[in-house]
N, CA and C atoms as a LAMMPS dump frame, in Angstrom:
ITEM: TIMESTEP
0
ITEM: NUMBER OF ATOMS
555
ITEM: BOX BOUNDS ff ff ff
-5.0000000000000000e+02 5.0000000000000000e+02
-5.0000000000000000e+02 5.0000000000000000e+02
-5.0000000000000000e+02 5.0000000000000000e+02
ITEM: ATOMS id mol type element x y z
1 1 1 N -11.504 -14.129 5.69
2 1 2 C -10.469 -13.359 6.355
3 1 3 C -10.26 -12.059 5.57
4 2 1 N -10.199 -10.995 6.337
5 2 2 C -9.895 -9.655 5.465
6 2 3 C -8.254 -9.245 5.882
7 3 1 N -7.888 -8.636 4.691
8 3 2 C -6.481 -8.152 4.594
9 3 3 C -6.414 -6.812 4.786
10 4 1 N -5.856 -6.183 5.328
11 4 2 C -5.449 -4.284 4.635
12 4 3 C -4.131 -4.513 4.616
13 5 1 N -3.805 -4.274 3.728
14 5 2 C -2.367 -3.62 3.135
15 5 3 C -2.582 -1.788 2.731
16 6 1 N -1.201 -1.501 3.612
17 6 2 C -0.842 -0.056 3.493
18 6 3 C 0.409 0.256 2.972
19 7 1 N -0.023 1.095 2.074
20 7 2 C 1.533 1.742 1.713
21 7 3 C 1.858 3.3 1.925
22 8 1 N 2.123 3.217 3.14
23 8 2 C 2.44 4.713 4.131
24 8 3 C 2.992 5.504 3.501
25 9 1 N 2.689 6.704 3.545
26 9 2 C 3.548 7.873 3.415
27 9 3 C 2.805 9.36 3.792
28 10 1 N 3.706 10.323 4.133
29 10 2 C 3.139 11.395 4.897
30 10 3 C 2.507 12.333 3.673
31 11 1 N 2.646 11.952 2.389
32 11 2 C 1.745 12.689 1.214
33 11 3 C 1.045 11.818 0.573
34 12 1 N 0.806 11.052 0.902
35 12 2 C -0.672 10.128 0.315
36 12 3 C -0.39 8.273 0.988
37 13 1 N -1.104 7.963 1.529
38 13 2 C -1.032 6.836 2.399
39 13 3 C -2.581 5.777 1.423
40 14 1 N -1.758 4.968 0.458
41 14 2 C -2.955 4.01 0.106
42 14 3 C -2.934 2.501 0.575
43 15 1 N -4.237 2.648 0.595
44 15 2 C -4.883 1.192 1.445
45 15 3 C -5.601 0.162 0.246
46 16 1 N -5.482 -0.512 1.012
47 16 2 C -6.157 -2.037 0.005
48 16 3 C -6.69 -3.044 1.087
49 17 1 N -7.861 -3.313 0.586
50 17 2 C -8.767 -4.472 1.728
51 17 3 C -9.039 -5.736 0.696
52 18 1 N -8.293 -7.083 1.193
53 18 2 C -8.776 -8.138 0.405
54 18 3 C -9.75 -8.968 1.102
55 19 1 N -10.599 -9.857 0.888
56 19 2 C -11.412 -10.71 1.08
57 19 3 C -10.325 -12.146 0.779
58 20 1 N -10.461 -12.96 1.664
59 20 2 C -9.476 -14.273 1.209
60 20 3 C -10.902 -15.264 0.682
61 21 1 N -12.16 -14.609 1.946
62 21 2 C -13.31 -15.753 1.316
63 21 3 C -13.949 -16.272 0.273
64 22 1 N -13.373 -14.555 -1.057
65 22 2 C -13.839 -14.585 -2.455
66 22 3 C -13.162 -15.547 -2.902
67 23 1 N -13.879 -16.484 -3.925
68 23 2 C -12.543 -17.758 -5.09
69 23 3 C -11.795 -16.905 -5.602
70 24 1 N -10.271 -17.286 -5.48
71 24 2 C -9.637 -16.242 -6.508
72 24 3 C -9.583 -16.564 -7.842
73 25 1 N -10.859 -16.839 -8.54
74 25 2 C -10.68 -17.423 -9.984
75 25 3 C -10.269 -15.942 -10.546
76 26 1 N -10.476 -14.504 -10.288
77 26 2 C -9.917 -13.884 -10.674
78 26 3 C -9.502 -13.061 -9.613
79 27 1 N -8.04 -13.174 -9.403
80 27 2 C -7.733 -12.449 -8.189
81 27 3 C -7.792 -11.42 -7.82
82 28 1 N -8.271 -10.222 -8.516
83 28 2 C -8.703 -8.81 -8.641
84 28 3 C -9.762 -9.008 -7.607
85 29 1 N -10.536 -9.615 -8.039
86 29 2 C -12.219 -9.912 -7.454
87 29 3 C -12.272 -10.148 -5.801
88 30 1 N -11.063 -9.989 -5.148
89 30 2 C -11.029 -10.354 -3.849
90 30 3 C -10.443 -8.973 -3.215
91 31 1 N -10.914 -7.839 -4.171
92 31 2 C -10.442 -6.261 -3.738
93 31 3 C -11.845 -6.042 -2.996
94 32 1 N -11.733 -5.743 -1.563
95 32 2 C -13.137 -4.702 -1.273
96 32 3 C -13.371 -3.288 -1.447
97 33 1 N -12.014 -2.788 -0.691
98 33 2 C -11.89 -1.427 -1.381
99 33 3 C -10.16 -0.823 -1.388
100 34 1 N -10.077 -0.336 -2.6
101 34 2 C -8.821 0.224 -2.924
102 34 3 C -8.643 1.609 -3.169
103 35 1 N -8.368 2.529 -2.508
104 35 2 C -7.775 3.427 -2.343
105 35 3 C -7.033 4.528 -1.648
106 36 1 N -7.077 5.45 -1.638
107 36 2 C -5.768 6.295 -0.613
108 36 3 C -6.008 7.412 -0.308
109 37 1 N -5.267 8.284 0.539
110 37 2 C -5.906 9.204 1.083
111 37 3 C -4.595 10.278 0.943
112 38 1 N -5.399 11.211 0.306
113 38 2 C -3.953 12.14 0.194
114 38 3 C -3.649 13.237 1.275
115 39 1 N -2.264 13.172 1.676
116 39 2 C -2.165 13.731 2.929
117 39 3 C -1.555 15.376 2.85
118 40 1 N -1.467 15.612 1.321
119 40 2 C -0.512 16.656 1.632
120 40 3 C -1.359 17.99 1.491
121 41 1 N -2.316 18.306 2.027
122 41 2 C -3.003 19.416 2.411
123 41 3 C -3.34 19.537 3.754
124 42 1 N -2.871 18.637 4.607
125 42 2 C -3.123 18.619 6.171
126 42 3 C -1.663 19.314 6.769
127 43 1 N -2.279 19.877 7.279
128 43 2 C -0.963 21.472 7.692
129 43 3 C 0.209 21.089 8.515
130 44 1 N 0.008 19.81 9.687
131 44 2 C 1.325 19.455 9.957
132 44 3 C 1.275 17.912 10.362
133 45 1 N 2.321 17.547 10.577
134 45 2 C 2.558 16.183 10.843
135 45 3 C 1.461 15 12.077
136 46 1 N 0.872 15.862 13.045
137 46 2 C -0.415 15.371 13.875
138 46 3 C -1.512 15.448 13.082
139 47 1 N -1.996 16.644 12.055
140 47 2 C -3.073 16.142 11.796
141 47 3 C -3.415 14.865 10.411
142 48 1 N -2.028 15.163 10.007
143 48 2 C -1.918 13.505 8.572
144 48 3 C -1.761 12.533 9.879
145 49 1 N -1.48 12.3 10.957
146 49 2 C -1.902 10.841 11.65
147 49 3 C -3.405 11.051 12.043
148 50 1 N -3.952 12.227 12.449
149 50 2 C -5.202 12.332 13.199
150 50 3 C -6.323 11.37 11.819
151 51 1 N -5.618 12.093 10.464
152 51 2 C -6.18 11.637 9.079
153 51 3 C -6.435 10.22 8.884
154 52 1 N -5.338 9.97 9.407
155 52 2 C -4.923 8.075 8.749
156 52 3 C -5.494 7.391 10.118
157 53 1 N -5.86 7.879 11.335
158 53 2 C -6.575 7.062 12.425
159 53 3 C -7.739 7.317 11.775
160 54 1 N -8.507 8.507 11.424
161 54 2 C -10.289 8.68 10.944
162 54 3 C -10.472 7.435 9.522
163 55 1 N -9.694 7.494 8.846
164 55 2 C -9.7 6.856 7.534
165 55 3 C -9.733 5.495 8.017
166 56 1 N -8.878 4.914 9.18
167 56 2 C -8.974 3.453 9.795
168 56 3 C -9.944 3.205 10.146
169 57 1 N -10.317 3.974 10.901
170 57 2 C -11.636 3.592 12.247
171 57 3 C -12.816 3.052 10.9
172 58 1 N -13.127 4.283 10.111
173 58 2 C -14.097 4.061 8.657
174 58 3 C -14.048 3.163 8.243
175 59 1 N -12.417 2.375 8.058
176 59 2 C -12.392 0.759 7.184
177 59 3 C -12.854 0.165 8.581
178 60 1 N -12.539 0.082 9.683
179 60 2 C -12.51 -1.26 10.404
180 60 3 C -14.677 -0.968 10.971
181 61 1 N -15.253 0.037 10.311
182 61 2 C -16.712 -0.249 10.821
183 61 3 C -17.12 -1.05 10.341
184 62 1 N -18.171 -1.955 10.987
185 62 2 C -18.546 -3.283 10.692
186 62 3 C -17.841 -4.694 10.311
187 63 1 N -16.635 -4.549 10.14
188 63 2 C -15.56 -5.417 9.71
189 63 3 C -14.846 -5.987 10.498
190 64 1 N -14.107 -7.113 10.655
191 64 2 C -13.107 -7.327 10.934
192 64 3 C -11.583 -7.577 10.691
193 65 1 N -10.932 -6.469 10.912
194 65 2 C -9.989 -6.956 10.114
195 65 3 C -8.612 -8.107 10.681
196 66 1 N -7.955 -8.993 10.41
197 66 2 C -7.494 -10.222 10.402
198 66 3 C -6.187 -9.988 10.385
199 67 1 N -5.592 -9.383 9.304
200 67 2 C -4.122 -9.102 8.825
201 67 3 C -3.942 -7.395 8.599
202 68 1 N -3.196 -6.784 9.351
203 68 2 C -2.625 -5.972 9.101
204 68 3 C -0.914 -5.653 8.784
205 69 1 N -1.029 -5.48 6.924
206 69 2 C 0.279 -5.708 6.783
207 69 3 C 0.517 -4.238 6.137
208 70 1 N 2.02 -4.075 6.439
209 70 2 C 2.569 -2.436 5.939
210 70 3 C 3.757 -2.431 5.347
211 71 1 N 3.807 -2.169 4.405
212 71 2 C 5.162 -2.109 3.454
213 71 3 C 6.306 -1.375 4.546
214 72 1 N 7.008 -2.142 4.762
215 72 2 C 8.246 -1.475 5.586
216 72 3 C 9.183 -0.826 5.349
217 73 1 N 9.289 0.52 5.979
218 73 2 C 9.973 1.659 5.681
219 73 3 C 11.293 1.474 5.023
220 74 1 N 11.798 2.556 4.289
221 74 2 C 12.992 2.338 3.772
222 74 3 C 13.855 2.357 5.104
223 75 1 N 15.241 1.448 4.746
224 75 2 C 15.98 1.325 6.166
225 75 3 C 17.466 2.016 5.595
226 76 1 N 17.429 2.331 4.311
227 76 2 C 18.759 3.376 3.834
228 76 3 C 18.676 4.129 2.673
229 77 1 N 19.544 4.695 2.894
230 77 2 C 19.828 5.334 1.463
231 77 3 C 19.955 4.909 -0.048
232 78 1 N 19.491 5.823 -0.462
233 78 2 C 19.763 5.417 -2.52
234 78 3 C 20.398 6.788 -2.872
235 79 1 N 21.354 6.735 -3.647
236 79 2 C 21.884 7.525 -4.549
237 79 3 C 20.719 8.573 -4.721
238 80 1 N 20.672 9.942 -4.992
239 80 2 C 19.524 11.113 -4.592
240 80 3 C 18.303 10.678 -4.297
241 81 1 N 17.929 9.889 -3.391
242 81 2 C 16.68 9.642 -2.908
243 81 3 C 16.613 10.362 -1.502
244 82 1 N 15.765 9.736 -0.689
245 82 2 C 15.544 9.943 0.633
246 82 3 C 16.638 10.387 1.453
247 83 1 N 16.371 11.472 2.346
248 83 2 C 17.821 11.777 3.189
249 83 3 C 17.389 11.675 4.619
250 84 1 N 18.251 11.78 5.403
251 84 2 C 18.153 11.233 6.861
252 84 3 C 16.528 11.851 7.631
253 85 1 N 16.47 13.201 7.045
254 85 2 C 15.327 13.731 8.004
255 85 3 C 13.845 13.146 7.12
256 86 1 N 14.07 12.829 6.186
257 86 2 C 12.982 12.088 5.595
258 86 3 C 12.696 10.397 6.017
259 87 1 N 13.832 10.131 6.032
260 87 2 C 13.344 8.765 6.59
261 87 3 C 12.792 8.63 8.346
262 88 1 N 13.67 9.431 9.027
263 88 2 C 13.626 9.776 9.822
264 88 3 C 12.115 9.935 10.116
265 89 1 N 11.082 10.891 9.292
266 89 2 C 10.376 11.009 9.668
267 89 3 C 9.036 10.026 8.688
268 90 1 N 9.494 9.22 8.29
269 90 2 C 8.368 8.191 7.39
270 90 3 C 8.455 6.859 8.416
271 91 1 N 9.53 7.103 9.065
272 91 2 C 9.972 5.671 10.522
273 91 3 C 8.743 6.473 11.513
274 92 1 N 8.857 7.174 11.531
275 92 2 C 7.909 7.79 13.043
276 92 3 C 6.74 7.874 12.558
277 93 1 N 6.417 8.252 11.284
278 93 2 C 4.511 7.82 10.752
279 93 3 C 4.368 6.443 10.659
280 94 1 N 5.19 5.894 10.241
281 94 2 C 4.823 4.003 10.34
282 94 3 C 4.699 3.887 11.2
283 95 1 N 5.819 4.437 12.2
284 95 2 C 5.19 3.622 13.669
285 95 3 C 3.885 4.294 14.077
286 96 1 N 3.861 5.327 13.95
287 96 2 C 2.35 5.79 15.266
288 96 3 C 1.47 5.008 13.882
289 97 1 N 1.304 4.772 12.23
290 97 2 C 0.006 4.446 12.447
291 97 3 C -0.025 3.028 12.126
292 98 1 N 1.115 2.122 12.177
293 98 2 C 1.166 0.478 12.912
294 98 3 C 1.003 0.319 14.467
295 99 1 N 0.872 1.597 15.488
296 99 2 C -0.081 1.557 16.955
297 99 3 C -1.567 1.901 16.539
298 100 1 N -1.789 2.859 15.532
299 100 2 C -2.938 3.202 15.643
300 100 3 C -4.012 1.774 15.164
301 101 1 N -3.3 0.994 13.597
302 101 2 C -3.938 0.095 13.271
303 101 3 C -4.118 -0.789 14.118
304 102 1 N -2.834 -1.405 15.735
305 102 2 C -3.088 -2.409 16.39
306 102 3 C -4.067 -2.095 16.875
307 103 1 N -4.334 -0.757 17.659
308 103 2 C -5.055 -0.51 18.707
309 103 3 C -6.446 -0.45 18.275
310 104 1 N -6.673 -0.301 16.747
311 104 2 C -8.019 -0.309 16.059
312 104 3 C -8.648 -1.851 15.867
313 105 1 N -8.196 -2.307 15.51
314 105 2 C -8.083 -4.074 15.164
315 105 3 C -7.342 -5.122 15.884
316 106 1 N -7.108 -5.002 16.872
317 106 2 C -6.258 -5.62 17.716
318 106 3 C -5.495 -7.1 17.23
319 107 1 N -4.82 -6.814 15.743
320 107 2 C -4.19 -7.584 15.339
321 107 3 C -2.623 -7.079 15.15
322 108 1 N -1.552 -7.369 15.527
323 108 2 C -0.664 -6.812 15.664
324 108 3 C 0.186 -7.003 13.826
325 109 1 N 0.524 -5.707 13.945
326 109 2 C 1.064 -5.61 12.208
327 109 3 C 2.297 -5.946 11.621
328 110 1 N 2.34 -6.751 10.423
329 110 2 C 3.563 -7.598 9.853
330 110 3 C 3.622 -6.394 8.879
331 111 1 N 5.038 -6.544 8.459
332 111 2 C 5.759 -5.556 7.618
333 111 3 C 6.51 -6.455 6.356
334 112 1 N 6.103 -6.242 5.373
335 112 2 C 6.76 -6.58 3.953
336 112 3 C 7.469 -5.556 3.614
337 113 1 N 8.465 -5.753 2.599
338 113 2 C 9.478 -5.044 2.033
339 113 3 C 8.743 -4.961 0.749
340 114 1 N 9.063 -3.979 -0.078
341 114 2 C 8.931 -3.449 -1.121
342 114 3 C 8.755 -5.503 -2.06
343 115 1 N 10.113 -4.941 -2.238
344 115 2 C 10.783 -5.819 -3.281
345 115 3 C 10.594 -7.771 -2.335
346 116 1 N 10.276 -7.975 -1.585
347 116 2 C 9.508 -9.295 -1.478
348 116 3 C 8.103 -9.052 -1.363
349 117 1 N 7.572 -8.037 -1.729
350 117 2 C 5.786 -8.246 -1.906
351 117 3 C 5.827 -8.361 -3.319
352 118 1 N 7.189 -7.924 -4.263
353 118 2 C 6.142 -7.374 -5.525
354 118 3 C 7.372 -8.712 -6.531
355 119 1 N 8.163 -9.909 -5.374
356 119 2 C 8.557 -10.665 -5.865
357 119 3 C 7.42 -12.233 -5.641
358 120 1 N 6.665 -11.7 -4.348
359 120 2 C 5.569 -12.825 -4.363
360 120 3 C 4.975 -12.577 -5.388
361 121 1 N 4.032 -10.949 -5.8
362 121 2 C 3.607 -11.219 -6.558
363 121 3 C 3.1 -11.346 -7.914
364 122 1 N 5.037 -11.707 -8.346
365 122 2 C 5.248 -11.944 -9.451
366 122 3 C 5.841 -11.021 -10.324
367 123 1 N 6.109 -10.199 -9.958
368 123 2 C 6.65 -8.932 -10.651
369 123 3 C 8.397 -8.741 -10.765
370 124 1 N 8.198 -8.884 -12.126
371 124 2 C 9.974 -9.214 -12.326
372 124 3 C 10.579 -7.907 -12.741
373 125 1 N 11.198 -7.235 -12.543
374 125 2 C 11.571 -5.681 -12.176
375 125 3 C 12.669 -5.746 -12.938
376 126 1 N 13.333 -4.628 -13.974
377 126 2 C 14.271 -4.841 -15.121
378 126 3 C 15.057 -3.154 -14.846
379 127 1 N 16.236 -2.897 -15.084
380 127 2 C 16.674 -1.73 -14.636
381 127 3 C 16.111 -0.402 -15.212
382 128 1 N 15.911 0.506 -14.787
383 128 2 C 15.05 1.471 -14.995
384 128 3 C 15.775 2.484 -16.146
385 129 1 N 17.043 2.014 -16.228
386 129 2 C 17.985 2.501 -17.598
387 129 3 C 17.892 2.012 -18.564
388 130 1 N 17.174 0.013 -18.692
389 130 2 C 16.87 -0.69 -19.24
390 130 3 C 15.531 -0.125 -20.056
391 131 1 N 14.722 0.041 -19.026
392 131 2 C 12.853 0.041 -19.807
393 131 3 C 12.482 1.799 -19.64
394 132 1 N 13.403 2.434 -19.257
395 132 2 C 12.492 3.577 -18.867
396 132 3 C 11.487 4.057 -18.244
397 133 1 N 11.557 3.091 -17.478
398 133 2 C 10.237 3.035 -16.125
399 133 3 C 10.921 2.944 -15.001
400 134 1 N 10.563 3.832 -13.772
401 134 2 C 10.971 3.802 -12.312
402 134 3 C 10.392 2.233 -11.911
403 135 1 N 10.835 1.528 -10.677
404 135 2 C 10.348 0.28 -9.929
405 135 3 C 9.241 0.39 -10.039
406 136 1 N 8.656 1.466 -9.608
407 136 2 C 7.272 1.835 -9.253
408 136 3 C 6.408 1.993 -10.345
409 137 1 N 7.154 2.486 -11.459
410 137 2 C 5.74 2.766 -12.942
411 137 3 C 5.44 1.014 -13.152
412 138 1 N 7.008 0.079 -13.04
413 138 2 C 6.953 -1.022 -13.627
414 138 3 C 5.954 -2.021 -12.78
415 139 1 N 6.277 -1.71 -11.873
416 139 2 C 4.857 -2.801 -10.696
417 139 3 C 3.504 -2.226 -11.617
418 140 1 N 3.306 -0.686 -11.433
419 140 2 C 2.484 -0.232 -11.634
420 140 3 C 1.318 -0.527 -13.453
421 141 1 N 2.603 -0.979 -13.912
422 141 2 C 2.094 -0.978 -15.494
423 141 3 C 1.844 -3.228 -15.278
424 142 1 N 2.486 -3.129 -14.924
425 142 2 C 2.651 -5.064 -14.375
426 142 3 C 1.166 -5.393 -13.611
427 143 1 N 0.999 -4.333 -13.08
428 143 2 C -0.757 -4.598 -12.146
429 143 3 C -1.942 -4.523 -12.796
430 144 1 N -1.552 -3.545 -13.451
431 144 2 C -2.843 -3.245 -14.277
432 144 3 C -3.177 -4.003 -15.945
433 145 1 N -1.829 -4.577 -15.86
434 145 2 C -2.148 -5.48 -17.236
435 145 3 C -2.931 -7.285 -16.452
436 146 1 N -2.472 -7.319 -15.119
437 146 2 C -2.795 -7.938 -14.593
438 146 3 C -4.044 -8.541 -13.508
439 147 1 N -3.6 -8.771 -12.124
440 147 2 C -4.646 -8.349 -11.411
441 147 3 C -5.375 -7.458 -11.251
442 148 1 N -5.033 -6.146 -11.512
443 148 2 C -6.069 -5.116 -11.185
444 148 3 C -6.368 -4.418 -12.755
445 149 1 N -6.44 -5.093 -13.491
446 149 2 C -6.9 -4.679 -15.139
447 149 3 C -8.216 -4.114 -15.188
448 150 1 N -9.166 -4.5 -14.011
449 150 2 C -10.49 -4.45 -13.714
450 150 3 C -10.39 -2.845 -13.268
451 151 1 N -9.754 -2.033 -12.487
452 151 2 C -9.673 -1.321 -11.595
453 151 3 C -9.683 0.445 -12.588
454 152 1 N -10.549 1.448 -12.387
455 152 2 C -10.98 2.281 -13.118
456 152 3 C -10.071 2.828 -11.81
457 153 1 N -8.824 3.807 -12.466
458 153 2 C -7.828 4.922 -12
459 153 3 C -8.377 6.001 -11.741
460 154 1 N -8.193 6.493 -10.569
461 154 2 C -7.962 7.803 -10.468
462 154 3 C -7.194 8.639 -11.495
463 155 1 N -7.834 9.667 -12.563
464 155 2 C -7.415 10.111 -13.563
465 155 3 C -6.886 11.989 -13.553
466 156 1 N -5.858 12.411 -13.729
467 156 2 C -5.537 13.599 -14.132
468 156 3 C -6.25 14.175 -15.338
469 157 1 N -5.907 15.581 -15.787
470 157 2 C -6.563 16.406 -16.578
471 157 3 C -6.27 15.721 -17.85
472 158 1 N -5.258 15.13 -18.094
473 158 2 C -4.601 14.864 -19.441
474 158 3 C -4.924 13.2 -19.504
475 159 1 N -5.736 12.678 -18.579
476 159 2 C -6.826 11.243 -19.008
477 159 3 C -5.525 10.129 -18.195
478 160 1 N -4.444 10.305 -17.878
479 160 2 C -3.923 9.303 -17.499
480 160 3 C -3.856 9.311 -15.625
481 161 1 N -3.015 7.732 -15.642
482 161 2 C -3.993 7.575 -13.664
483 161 3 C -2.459 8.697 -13.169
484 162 1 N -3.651 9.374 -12.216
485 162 2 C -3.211 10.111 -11.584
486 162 3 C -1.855 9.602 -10.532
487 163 1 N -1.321 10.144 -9.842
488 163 2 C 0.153 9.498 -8.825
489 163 3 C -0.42 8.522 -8.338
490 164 1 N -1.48 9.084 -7.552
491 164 2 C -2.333 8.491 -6.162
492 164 3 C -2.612 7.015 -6.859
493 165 1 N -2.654 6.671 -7.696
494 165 2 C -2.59 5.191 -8.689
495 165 3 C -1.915 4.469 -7.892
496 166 1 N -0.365 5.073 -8.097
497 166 2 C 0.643 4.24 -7.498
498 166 3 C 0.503 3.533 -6.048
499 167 1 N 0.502 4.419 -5.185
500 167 2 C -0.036 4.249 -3.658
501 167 3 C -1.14 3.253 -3.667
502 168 1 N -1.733 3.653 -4.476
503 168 2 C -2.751 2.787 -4.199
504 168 3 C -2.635 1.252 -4.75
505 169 1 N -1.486 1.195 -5.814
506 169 2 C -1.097 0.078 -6.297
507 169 3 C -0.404 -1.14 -5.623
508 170 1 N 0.188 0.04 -5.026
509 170 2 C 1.578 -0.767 -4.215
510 170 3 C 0.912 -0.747 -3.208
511 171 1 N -0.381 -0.366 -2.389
512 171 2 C -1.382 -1.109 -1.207
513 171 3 C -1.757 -2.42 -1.592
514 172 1 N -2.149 -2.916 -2.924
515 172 2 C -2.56 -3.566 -3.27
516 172 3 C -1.699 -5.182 -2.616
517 173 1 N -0.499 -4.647 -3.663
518 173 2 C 0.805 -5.337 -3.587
519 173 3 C 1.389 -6.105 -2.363
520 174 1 N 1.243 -5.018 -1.247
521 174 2 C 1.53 -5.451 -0.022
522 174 3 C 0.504 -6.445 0.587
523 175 1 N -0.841 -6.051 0.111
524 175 2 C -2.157 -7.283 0.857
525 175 3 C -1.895 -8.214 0.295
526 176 1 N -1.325 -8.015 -0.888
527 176 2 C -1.364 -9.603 -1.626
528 176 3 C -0.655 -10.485 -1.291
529 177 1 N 1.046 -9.541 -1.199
530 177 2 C 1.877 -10.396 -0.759
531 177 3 C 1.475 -10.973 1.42
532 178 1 N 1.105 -10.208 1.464
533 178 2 C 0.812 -10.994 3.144
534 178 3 C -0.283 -12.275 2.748
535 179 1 N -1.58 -11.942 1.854
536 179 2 C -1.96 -13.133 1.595
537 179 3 C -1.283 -14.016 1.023
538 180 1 N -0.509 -14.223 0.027
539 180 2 C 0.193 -15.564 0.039
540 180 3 C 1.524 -15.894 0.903
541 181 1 N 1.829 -15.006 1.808
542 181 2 C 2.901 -15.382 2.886
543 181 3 C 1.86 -15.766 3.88
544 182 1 N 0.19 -15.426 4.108
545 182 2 C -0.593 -16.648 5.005
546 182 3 C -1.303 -17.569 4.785
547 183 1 N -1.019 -17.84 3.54
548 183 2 C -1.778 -19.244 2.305
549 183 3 C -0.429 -20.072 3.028
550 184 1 N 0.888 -19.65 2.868
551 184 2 C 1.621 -20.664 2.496
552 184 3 C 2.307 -21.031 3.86
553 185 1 N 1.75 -20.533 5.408
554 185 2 C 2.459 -20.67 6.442
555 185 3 C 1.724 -21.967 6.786
């Protein structure tokens, strides 16, 4: 069974394809391909979907894919985070490309939350006033000591993984967690 997990966004959208058929004696080893596609040089909002349908069609050649799962949009506010016209418009890219993925794979798409993908898998999250790490560095530093320890980063000038890491981390995150929410149904 193959997985894609996506972790949407209108400036870099990363994907993750698992294999369930690999043994997970090391669960890394059930990555086919991990990475993301950066969106923020595409000039307006049609052609980053036109982007993320070409980038689909490419994963689903020769393949089948089984599970399509997508980290589900933020549904409110945080203290200086996201504001209405931003969510606003990360709700309307999830949706057109959770139609584009049905209509590619004709498997209709489940949505995980942040914080129950990265509590399946296993990631115990400590306040960011606490460790000095955002949610996101801490999954991020939690993955790579972990399952994806194997996984050679996309690297910046100054040798460390570039953003696009993240995205691509938290794709990971989301396939995983749909695979053990369909191990355990």
């Amino acid at each position: 069974m193959l997985i894609l997990g996506l972790d949407v966004s209108t400036s870099c959208t990363g994907y993750c394809l698992l294999d369930t058929d690999v043994p997970p004696d090391d669960v890394g080893s059930q990555v086919v391909v991990l990475s993301c596609l950066p969106l923020t040089k595409c000039k307006s909002f049609w052609k980053k979907t036109e982007a993320v349908a070409d980038c689909l069609k490419g994963l689903g050649v020769g393949r089948r894919i089984d599970v399509l799962a997508l980290e589900e949009p933020l549904l409110g506010f945080s203290k200086g985070m996201s504001s209405a016209g931003t969510i606003t418009t990360l709700m309307r890219f999830n949706g057109i490309v959770s139609y584009i993925g049905r209509s590619l794979y004709g498997v209709d798409p489940t949505y995980v939350s942040a914080a129950h993908a990265r509590k399946l898998c296993g990631v115990k999250l400590q306040k960011t006033s606490t460790v000095g790490l955002s949610q996101k560095e801490q999954v991020f530093k939690h993955m790579c000591s972990n399952d994806l320890r194997h996984v050679s980063w996309p690297l910046k000038r100054d040798g460390t993984p570039a953003e696009t890491a993240r995205d691509m981390c938290d794709a990971y995150v989301i396939a995983r967690a749909a695979l053990l929410e369909t191990v355990h149904k």
